[in-house]
N, C-alpha and C positions, 0 to 999 in steps of 0.2 A: 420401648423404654421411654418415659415420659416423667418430666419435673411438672406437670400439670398442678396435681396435687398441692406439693408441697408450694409452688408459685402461688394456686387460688387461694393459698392461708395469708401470703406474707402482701402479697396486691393490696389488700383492703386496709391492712396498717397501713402501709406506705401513705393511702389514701387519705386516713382519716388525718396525718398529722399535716399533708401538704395540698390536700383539695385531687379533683378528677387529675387524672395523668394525660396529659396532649398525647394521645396516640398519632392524630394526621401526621406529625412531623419527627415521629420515630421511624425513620427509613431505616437504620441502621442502628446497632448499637452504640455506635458513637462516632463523630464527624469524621469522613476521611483525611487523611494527614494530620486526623489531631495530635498535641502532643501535650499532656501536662504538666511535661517537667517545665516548658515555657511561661506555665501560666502564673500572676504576678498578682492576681487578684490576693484583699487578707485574708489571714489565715482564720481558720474557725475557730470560736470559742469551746473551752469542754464540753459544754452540753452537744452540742453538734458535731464535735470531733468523735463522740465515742457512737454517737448516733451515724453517720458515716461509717465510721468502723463494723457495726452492726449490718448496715446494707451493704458492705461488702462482705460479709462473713455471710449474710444469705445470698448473694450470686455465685459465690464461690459453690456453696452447697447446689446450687442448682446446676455450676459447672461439673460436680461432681454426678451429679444424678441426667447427665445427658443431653444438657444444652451444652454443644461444641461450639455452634456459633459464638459462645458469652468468652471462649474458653481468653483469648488473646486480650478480648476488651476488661474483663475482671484482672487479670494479672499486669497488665496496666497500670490500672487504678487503684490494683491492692499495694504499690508500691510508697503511697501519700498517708497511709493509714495513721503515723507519726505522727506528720500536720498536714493533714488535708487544709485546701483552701474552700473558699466560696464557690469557685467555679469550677472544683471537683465536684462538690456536692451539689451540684445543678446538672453536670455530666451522669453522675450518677441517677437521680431520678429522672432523667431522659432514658438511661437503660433499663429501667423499673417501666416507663412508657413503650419502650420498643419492647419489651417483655409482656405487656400485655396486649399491644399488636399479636404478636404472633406465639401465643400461648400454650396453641397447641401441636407448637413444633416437638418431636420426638425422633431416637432414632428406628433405625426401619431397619431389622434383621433378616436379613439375604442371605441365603445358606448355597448363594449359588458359586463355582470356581469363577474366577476372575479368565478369560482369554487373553495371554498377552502373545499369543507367537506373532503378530506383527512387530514385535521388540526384537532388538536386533540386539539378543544377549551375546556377550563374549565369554569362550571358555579358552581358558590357557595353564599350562602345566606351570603350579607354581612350587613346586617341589626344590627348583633350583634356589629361589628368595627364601622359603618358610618350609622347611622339610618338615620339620615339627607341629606343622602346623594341624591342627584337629579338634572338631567343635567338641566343650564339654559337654559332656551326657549323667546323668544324673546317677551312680553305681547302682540306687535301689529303687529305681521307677517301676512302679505296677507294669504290668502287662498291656501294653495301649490296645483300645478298645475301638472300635466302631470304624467308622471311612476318615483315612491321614484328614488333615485340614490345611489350607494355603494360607499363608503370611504374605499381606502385600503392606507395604512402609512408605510415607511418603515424606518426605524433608525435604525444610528449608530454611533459610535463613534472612534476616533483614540487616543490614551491612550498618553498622554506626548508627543504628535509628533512636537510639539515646541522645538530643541535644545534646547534653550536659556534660556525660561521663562518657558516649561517643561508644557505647556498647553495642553491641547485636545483638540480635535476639533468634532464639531456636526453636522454630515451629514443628512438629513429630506428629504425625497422624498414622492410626495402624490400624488395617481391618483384618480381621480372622474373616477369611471367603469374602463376600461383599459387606460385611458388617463389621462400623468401626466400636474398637474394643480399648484403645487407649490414642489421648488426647494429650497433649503435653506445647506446653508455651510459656518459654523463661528467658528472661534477658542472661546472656553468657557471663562469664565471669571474669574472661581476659577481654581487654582491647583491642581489636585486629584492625590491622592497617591497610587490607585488601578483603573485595569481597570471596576471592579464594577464600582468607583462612579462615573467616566467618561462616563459610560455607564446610570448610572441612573439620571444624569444630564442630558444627550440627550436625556431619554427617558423625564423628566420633560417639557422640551423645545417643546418637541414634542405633549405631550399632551394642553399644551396650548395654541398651533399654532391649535390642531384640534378642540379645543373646542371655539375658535374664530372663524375657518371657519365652523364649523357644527352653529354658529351662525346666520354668513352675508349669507347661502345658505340658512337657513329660512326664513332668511329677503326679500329673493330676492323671495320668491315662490317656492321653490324647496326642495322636499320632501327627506326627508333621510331614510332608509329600514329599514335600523340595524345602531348598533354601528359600528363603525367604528375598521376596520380591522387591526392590527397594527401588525408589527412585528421586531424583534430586535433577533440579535442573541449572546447574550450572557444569558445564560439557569439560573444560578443564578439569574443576575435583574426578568426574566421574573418569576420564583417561587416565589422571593419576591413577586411581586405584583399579581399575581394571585391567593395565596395560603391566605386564610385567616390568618389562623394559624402559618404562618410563622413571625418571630420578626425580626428586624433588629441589630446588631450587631454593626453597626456602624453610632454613632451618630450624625455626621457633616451631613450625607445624610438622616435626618429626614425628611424635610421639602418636599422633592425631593419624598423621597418616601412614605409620605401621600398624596402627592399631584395625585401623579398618580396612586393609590393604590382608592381614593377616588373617581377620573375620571373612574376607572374600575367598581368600587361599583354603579356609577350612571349611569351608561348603555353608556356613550360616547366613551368608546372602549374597545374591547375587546383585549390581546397581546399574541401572542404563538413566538413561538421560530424559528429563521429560521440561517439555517446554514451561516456561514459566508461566504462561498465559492458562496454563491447564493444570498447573500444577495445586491440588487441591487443602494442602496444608498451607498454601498462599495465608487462608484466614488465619493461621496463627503468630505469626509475624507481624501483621501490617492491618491499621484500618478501613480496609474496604469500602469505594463505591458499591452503591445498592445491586448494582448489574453483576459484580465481580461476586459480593458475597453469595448472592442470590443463587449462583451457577455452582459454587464450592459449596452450600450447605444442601443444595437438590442432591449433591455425592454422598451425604452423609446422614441425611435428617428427611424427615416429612416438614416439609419447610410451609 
């Protein structure tokens, strides 16, 4: 699955109104640590505010048709669309440059199961917390067809990475077998004051994305094996909610974490813990060194 296409149309605009795009110095789609909401430079006039607005409504579409790498860097910078500045619109035709670096990145569909028995899952009788607890199933689902399929889920979160407004932001990546199928990258909506609740808000967000699409893939005919495979690397969130016996301490993140604490209890996923260094939804969170992204989109894409 390839934005090839639709990219060789919009390249050569871009082209004709700004001259060749410096590829050598598109390492990445956009500087590591950068941040926009810092930047001071003026604002744009109409004509280039709506022109801006335009080059982000075509990476978005390219986010949309399979460049994951763009997915964190466009949602970003769709955030300026209002009043972009000067040195938005310079960020951006650098990612129009690193776009044509590496053009013909695509994703790569694996149909093959995931091995995780080196994961040191935990199973506990949650019957005493959540008696009630039981994943929805859809009353009138077709007859599922062909070999189950694996859900594997990967979350994370970037703690206050908003200067400004001191927000988080929630990275979600999900592959059905080895091929990812949904990409998701938003600045949260609360302010968290620890990277816990930041972390247990994405996992919240997370779990409700799976237990929508472990819905629509019943609907569709399409069997599920297991729970779904999730994984987060911050090792507190993941003891909370695996650990029966564990309490919560902090009580603005109740809701967050009955919530995914009760999705565990109903068989819809199960979470262990994976290092941050590995953890492959890292790109949606945060701007990425070329070594870092480079390693997270070999997981995802023909890079």
């Amino acid at each position: 699955m390839s934005a090839k296409d639709y990219l060789s149309k919009a390249l050569p605009i871009v082209e004709k109104r700004h001259g060749t795009l410096a590829v050598n110095r598109a390492v990445t789609p956009l500087p590591p640590g950068y941040h926009p909401e810092l930047d001071t430079s003026p604002l744009l006039y109409a004509d280039d505010r709506e022109l801006y607005q335009s080059y982000i409504g075509t990476l978005r579409w390219a986010v949309e048709l399979g460049r994951i790498d763009l997915c964190f860097p466009v949602a970003l910078m769709s955030r300026f669309t209002v009043a972009p500045r000067e040195d938005h619109f310079e960020k951006v035709l650098d990612m129009f440059a690193y776009i044509k670096k590496h053009l013909n990145s695509r994703i790569v569909f694996d149909p093959r199961f995931r091995d995780w028995s080196h994961i040191q899952w935990t199973s506990h009788n949650w019957k005493e917390f959540y008696p009630d607890a039981e994943e929805t199933l859809p009353p009138n689902a077709p007859p599922p067809r062909g070999v189950a399929v694996q859900l594997n889920m990967f979350v994370d979160a970037a703690h206050a990475n908003d200067y400004i407004t001191r927000r988080s932001t929630t990275g979600i990546l999900i592959y059905l077998q080895g091929t990812p199928i949904f990409w998701y990258s938003k600045r949260q909506n609360t302010i968290e004051s620890s990277t816990f609740g930041s972390e247990f808000v994405a996992l919240k967000i997370a779990t409700e994305i799976n237990e929508g699409l472990r819905y629509r893939l019943r609907m569709m005919g399409v069997a599920i094996c297991e729970s779904t495979n999730t994984f987060c690397d911050n090792l507190t969130v993941v003891n909370n909610v695996t650990d029966p016996s564990s309490t919560l301490t902090k009580k603005h993140n109740a809701i967050a974490y009955h919530k995914v604490r009760e999705s565990v209890a109903a068989g819809s996923s199960k979470i262990a813990h994976e290092r941050g260094a590995f953890n492959v939804s890292d790109m949606m969170t945060k701007n990425l060194p070329p070594s870092k992204l480079k390693c997270c989109c070999s997981c995802c894409l023909y890079y």
